[in-house]
C-alpha positions as CSV (number, residue, x, y, z in Angstrom):
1,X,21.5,-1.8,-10.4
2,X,21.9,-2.1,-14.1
3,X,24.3,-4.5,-16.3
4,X,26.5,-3.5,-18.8
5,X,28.9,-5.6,-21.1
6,X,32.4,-4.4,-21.8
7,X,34.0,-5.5,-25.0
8,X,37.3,-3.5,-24.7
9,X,39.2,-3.0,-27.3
10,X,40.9,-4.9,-30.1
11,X,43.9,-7.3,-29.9
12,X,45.9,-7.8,-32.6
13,X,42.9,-8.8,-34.5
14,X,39.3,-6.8,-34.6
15,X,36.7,-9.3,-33.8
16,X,32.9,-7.8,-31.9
17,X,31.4,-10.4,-30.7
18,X,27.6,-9.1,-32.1
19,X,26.0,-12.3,-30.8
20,X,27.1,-12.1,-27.5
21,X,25.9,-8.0,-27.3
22,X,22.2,-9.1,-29.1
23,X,22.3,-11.9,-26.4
24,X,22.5,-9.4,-23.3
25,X,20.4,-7.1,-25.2
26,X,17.8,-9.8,-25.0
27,X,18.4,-10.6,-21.2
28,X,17.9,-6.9,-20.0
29,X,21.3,-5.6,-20.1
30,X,21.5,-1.9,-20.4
31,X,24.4,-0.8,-21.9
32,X,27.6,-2.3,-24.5
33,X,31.2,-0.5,-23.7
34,X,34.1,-0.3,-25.9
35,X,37.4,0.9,-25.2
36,X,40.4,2.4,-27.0
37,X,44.0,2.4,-26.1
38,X,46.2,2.5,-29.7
39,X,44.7,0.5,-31.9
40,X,41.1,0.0,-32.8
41,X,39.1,2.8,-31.5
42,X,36.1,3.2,-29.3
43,X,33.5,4.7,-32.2
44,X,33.1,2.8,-35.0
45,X,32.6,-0.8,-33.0
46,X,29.5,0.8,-31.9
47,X,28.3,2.6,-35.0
48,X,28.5,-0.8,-36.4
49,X,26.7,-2.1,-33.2
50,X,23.9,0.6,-34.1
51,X,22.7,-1.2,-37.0
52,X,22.5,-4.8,-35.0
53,X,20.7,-3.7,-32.4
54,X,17.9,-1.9,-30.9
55,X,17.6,-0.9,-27.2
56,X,20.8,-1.9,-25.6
57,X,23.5,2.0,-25.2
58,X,26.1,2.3,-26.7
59,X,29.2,3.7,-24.6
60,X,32.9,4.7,-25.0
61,X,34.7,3.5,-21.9
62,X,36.7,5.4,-23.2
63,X,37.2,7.9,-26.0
64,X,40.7,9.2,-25.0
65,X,40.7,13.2,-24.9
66,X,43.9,13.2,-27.1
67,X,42.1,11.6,-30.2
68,X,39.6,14.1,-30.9
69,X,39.2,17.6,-30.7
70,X,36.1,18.2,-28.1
71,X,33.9,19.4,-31.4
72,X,35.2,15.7,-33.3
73,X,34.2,13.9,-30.2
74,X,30.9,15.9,-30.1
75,X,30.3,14.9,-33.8
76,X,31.1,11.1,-33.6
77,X,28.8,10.9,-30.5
78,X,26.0,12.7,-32.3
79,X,26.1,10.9,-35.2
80,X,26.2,7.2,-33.7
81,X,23.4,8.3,-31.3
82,X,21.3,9.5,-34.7
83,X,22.2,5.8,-36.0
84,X,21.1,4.4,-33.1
85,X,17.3,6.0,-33.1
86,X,18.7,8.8,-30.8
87,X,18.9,8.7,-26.6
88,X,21.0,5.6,-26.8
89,X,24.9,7.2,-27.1
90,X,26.7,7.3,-23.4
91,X,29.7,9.5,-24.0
92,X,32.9,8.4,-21.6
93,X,36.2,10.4,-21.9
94,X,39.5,10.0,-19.9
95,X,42.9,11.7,-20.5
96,X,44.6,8.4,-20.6
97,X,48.1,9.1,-19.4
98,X,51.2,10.5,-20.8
99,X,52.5,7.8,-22.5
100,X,49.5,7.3,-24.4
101,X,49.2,11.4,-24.6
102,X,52.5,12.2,-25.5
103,X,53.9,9.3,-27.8
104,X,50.8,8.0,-29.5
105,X,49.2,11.1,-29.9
106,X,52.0,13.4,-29.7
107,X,50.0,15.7,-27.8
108,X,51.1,17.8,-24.9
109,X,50.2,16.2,-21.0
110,X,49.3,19.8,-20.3
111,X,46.6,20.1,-17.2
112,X,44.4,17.4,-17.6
113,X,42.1,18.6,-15.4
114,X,41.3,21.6,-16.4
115,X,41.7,19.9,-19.8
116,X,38.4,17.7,-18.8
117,X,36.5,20.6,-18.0
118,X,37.3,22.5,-21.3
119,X,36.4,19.5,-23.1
120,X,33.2,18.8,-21.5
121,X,31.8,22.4,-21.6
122,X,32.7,22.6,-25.1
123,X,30.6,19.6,-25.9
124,X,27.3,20.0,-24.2
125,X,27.7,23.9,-26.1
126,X,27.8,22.0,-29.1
127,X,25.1,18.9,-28.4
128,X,22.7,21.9,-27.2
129,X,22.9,24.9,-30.6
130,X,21.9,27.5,-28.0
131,X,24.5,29.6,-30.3
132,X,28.0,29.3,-32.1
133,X,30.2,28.0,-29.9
134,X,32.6,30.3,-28.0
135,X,34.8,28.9,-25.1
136,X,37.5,30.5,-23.1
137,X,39.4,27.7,-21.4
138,X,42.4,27.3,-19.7
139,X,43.4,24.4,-21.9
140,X,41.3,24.5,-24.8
141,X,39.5,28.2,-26.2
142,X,37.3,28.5,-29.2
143,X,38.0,29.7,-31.7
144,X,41.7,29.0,-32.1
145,X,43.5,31.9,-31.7
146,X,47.3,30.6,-30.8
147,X,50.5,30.0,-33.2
148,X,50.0,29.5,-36.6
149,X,45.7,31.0,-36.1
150,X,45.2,32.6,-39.2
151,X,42.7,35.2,-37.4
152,X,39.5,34.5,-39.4
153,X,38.0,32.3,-37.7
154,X,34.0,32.7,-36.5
155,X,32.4,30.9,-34.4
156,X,30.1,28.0,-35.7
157,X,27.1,25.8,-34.5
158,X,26.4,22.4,-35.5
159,X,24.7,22.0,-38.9
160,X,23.2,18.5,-37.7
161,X,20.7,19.0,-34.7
162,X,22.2,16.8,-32.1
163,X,20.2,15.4,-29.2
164,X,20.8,17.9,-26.7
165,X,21.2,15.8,-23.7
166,X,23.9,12.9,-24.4
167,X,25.0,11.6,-21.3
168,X,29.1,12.5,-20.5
169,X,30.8,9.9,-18.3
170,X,34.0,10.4,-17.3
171,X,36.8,7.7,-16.3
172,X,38.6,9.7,-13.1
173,X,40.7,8.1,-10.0
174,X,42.5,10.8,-8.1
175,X,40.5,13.2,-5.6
176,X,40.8,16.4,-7.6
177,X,39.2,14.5,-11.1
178,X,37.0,12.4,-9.1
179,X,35.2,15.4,-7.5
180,X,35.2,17.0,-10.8
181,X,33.5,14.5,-12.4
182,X,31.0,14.8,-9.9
183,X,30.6,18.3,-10.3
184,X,30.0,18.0,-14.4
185,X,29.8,14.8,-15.5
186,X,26.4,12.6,-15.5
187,X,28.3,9.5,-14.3
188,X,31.6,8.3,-13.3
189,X,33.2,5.5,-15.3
190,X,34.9,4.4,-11.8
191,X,38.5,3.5,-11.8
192,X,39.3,0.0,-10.0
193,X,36.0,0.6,-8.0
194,X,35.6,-2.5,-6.2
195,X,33.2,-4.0,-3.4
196,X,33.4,-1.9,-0.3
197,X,35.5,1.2,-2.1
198,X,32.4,3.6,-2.1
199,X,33.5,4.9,1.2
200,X,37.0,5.7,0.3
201,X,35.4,7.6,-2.6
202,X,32.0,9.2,-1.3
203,X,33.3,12.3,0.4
204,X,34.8,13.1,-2.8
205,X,31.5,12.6,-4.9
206,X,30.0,14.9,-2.7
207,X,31.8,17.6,-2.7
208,X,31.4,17.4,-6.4
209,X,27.4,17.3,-5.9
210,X,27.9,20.9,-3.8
211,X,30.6,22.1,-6.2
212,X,27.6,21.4,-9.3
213,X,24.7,23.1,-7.3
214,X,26.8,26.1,-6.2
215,X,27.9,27.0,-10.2
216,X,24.6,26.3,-11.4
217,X,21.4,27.1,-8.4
218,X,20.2,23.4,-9.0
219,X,21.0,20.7,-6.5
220,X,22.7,17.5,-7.5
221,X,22.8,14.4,-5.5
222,X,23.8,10.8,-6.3
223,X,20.3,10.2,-7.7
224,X,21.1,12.3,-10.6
225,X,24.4,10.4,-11.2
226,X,25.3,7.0,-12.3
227,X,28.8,5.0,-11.1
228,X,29.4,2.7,-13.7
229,X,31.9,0.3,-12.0
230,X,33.6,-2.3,-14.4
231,X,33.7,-6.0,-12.5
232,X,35.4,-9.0,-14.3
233,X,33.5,-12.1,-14.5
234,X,35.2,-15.3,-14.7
235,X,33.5,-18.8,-14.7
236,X,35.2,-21.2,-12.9
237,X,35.7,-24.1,-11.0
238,X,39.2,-22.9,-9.4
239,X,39.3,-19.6,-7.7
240,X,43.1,-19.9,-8.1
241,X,43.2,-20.1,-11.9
242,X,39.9,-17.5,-12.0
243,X,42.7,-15.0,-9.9
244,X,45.8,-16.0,-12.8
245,X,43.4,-15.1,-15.6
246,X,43.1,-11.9,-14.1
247,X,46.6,-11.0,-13.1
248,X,48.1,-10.3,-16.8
249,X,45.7,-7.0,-17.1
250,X,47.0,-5.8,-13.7
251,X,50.2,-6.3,-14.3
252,X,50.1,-4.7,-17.8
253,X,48.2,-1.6,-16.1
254,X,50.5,-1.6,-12.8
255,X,53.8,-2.3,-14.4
256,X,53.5,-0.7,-17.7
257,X,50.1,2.0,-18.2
258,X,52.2,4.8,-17.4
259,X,55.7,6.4,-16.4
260,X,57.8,4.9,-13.8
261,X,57.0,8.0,-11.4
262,X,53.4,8.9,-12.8
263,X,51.3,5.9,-13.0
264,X,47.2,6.5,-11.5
265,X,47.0,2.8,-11.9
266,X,49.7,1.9,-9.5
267,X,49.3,5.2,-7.1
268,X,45.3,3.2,-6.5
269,X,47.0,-0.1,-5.5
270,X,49.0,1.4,-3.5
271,X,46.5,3.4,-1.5
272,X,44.4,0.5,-1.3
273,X,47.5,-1.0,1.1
274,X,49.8,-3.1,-1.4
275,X,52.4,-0.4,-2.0
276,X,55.2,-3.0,-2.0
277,X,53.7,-5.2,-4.4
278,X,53.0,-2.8,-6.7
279,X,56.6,-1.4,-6.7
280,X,57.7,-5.0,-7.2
281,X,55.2,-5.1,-10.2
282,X,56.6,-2.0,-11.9
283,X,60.3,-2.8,-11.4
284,X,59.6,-6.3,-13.0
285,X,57.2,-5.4,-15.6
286,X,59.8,-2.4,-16.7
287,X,62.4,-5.1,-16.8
288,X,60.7,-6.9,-19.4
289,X,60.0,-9.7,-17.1
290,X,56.7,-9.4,-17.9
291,X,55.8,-13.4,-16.5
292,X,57.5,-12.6,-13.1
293,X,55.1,-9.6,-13.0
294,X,52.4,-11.2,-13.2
295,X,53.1,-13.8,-10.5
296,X,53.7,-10.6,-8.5
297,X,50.2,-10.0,-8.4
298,X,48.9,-10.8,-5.0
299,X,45.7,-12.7,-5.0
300,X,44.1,-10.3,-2.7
């Protein structure tokens, strides 16, 4: 096992905390993560991280598909990771959800997951200049040929040689992204992966694996992947006021990360046996009562 530090993203103030990152770089920790939602983004904290450190990666958990084209994303990974010395980038994309998608970004939902799989082809074409980049997707082709194309475009390839082999994670939940992400992805930014989960997860993984040695002759296993499962830490005296601290996120992510009828967030609680309290969460948390929310949260 390996330790990672997540740093989120921004409140209404942008403060990275560099000494505490050059601390766990000093103790042996792995990687740093940073997070976007809408407002400070996931890239530039850790450009700016580069230049401070040394050893410790650098990884989006996550770069939201919406905010970049695949070939942008491709180029801000490249770049940090030259910054960095090179081998030290971890790229980690998610779709987000509609809410985010649609009214941030004003992007259509579409078909995320075939969305993923567009985006992720497309970049490892770009990290590895074999050629100028074609791509026929269902979701995303190359070159641009739709309303408004002008016609005259040609493919390109990178005029920066990019370390071929940047790790993609991907942050999935359901069944059909989750085995996906086995399939293409070198690791799996887990989704409220939690002590004793792995199970309700692992046939999923490895249908993935089969999926991945099937398209490409070379066989995958869970050796050649990393789940990179985010844990709060709290230090505390009371387990009770350890649980409150907690609660708020939940409750933002339950009651609010999504539509009322398409929330991934709520849909895990509530496979994970606490359907009622999440539908109590949602109905409060849409109802602006945002404190009775969050003492909705079970402690379990």
């Amino acid at each position: 096992m390996k330790l990672g530090l997540a740093l989120g993203y921004s409140g209404a103030h942008l403060d990275i905390p560099v000494e505490l990152v050059r601390r766990a770089e000093e103790l042996g920790y792995d990687t740093v993560w940073t997070a976007e939602a809408y407002g400070s983004d996931a890239v530039t904290p850790l450009a700016y991280l580069a230049g401070l450190t040394r050893r410790i990666r650098l990884g989006t958990g996550i770069m939201q598909l919406a905010a970049r084209s695949p070939a942008n994303a491709a180029m801000c990974a490249a770049t940090v990771d030259a910054l960095a010395g090179g081998g030290r980038f971890i790229v980690g994309l998610g779709v987000s959800g509609p809410q985010i998608v649609e009214r941030w970004y004003g992007q259509p939902w579409g078909r995320p997951y075939y969305r993923l799989k567009d985006y992720v082809e497309i970049m490892r074409k770009i990290f590895r200049r074999e050629e100028p980049v074609t791509h026929a997707g269902r979701e995303i082709s190359l070159p641009y040929t739709g309303e408004g194309a002008l016609g005259v475009g040609k493919p390109l390839k990178s005029i920066l040689h990019m370390n071929p082999d940047i790790p993609i994670y991907l942050g999935t939940g359901n069944e059909a992204t989750v085995k996906l992400t086995a399939e293409i992805a070198d690791g799996w930014l887990a989704l409220g992966f939690v002590p004793g989960s792995l199970p309700e997860y692992l046939p999923w993984l490895e249908e993935g694996f089969r999926r991945a040695e099937k398209s490409t002759g070379r066989r995958k296993t869970r050796a050649d992947f990393t789940i990179q499962a985010s844990v709060h830490v709290e230090i505390t005296e009371d387990v009770s006021a350890g649980l409150a601290r907690l609660k708020p996120e939940i409750a933002l992510y339950v009651g609010g990360m999504g539509h009322r009828d398409k929330n991934f967030h709520k849909d895990m609680m509530s496979r994970r046996g606490f359907g009622e309290a999440a539908e109590r969460v949602q109905e409060l948390y849409l109802a602006d009562r945002k404190e009775e929310a969050i003492a909705a949260v079970p402690d379990e």
